[in-house]
Every structure is written in structure tokens, then in C-alpha cells.
C-alpha positions in Angstrom: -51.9 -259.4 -89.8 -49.5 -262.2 -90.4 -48.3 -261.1 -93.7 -48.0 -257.4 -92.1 -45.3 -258.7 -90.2 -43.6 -261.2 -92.5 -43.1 -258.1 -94.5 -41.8 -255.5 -91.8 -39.4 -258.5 -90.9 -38.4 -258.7 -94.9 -38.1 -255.0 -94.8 -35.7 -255.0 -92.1 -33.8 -257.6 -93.3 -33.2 -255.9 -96.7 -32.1 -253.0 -94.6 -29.6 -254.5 -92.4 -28.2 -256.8 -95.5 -27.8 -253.3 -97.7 -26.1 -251.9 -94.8 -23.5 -254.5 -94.0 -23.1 -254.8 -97.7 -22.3 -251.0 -97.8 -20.0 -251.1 -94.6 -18.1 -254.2 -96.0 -18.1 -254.0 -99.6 -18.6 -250.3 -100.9 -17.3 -248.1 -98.8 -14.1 -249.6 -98.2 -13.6 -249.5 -102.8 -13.8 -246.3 -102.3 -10.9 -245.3 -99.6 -7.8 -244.7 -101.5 -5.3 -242.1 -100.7 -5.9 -238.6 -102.1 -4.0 -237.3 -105.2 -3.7 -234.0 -104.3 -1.7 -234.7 -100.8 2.2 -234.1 -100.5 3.7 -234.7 -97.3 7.1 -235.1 -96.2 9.1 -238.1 -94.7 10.7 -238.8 -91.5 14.1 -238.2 -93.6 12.2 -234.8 -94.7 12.0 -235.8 -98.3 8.8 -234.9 -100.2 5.9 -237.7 -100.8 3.3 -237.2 -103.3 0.5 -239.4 -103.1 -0.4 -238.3 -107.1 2.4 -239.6 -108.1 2.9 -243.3 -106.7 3.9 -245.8 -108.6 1.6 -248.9 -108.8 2.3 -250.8 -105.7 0.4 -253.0 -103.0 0.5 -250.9 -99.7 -0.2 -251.2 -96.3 -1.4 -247.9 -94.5 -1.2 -247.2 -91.2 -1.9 -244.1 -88.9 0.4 -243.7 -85.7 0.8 -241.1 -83.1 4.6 -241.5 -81.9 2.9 -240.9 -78.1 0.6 -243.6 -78.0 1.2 -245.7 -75.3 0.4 -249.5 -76.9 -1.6 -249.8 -79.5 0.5 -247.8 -82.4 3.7 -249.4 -81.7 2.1 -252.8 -81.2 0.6 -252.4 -84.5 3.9 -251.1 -85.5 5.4 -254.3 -84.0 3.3 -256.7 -86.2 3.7 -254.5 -89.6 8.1 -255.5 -88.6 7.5 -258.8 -88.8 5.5 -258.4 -91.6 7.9 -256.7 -93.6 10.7 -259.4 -92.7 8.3 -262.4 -94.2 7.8 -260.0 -97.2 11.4 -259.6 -97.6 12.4 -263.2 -97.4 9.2 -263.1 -100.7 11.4 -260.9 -102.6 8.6 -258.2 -103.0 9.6 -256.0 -100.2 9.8 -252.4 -101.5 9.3 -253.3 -105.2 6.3 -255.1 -105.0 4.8 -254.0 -101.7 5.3 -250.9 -99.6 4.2 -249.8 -96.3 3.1 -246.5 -95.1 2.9 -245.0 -91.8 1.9 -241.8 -90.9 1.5 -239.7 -87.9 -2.2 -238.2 -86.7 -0.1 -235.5 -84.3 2.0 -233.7 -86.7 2.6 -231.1 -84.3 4.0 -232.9 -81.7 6.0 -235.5 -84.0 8.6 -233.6 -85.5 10.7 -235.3 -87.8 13.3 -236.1 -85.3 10.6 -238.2 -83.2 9.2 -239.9 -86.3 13.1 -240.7 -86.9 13.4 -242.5 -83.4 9.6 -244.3 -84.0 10.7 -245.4 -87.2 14.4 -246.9 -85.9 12.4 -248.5 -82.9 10.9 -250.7 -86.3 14.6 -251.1 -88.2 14.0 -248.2 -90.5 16.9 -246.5 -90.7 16.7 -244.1 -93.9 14.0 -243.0 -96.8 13.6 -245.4 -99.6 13.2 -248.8 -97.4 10.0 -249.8 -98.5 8.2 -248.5 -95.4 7.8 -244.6 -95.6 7.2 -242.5 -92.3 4.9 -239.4 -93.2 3.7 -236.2 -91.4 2.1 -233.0 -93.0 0.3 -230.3 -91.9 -2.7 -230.4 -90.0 -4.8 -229.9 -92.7 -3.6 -232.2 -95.8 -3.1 -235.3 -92.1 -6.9 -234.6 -91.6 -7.8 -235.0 -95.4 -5.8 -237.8 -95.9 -7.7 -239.8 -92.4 -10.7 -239.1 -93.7 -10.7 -240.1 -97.3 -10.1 -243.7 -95.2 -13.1 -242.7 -92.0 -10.3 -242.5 -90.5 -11.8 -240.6 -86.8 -9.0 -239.0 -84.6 -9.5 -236.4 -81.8 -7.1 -235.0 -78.9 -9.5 -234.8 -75.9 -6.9 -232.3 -74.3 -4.4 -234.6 -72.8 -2.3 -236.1 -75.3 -3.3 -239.0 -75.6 -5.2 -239.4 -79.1 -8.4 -241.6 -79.4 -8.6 -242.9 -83.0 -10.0 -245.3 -84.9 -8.1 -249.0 -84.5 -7.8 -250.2 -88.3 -4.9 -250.0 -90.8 -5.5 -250.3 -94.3 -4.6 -252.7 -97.0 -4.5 -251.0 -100.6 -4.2 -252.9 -104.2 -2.6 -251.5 -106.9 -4.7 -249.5 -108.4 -4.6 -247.8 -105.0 -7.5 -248.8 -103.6 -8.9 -250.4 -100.1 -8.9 -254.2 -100.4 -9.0 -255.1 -96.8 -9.5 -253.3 -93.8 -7.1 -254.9 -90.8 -7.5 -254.6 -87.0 -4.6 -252.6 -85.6 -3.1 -254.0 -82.2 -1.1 -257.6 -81.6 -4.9 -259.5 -80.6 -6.4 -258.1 -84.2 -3.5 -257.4 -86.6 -2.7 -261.3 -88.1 0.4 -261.5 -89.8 -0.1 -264.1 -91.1 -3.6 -263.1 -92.5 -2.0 -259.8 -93.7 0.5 -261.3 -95.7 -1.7 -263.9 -97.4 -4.2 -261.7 -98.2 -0.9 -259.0 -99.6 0.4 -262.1 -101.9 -3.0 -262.7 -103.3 -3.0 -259.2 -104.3 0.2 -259.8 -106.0 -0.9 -263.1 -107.8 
């Protein structure tokens, strides 16, 4: 009976080390941003995600509503970008992306504002604000599980993690969005390694 449940216990060991190895390790290799996306910046110039030159980039999705946790994330991914430029691989080296999970409501003029809240003034900064249609906004979130819903008052429940790509364009890290889970220093260690 003993050896009954020194294997169930095995069993479910295996099982919850496969799993955490899958959550952690596999699934996050294979996030990347989809080829066959345009979308168009806050500037409205076109974006193609096919045709991106090899670059580490930081990802986030925003909704230019959202009361704290966007613009706090928002918040850390400035300061980021200031130790980055002081690096010297601001914009050649290392690009962020931000785009918006409501492109109905954030017209280009609103994703303007956000993005000058965060010194962005223009395209062609380094940091790229985004919105496209419903459709291509939805494919792009969920080639990341990215989960977003509208529960009917504006306010836009959504997943809390931004995303951390190499160069070949895909996920290296997965970072905590919010000023208690997004580490700038962390984040810009971990972008430098990527560099190195």
C-alpha cells in the first residue's frame, strides 16, 4: 500500500513540475508578436509587426481610461527609458511598445495625450503608441494570453503583465505591470543582458 502512494505522490509531482515548466519556460518562447498585424501609431503612421527590424522590445498593453494601473506601468516603463537612454541603446538598441486594448474609445488624439503624459512627443522616439482594429488588437493580445474583457462599464479587466521580447522577437521575460511589480531596475538588467 505504501508504494501505492509513494507513486501517486511521484505522479503528482511530475505533473505539477511539467506544468510549471510549461507555464514558465515554454509557453512564454512561444509569445512573439504576429507577422501578419499592421496597426497604426498615435502619430497615425503605419506599423507592421512583419517587418521589424531586430530589436529588444518591451510590450505593453494600455487602455488610456484605466484609472492606475496602465499609467503606473506607464510611469515605470519612463523611467525606464531615461536609464536606457543614458545606456546609449534607446531606440537603436531597444524599443518599447504600447498599445491600446480599447481601440474604440482611444482615438488617436487620446493616445497622443497618454503618450505626452510619458514625454513622447512624435513617431520615431523609441517607444511606439499603437491601436488597430478590434480584430488585428485581439490577435495581437492573444498571441501573448493576453485576457481583456469590458464588463459594460468602461473600465477594462485585463491581464497585469507586460512583456519583454529578444531579438529574434520572442518572449524572454514576462514582467508584472503596476509600480509594486514592475522593477526597473530588474527590467533594465535583464534588457542589457539581452543585449550582451
Amino acid at each position: 500500500m505504501k508504494k501505492w502512494y509513494t507513486l501517486a505522490a511521484s505522479l503528482v509531482i511530475i505533473g505539477i513540475s511539467v506544468g510549471i515548466l510549461y507555464f514558465a519556460v515554454y509557453q512564454p518562447s512561444t509569445m512573439r508578436l504576429p507577422n501578419d498585424v499592421t496597426m497604426e501609431t498615435a502619430w497615425g503612421k503605419s506599423y507592421e509587426f512583419g517587418d521589424l527590424p531586430p530589436k529588444v522590445r518591451l510590450v505593453e498593453f494600455i487602455y488610456t481610461n484605466c484609472p492606475d494601473l496602465c499609467p503606473n506601468t506607464t510611469a515605470q516603463m519612463a523611467k525606464l527609458r531615461d536609464r536606457l537612454k543614458k545606456a546609449g541603446v534607446f531606440g537603436s538598441k531597444v524599443e518599447f511598445i504600447t498599445i491600446t486594448i480599447d481601440p474604440a474609445r482611444d482615438t488617436n488624439e487620446k493616445l497622443q495625450t497618454y503618450a505626452n503624459a510619458f514625454g513622447v512627443m512624435s513617431d520615431g522616439q523609441g517607444w511606439e503608441f499603437l491601436r488597430g482594429s478590434e480584430a488585428d488588437t485581439k490577435k495581437v493580445a492573444d498571441a501573448f494570453h493576453f485576457q481583456y474583457r469590458d464588463p459594460g462599464n468602461g473600465m477594462i479587466v485585463h491581464t497585469t503583465l507586460a512583456y519583454l521580447l529578444g531579438r529574434n522577437g520572442r518572449v524572454v521575460k514576462q514582467i508584472g505591470m503596476g509600480t509594486s511589480r514592475f522593477h526597473v531596475d530588474e527590467v533594465y538588467e535583464a534588457i542589457m543582458e539581452e543585449l550582451s
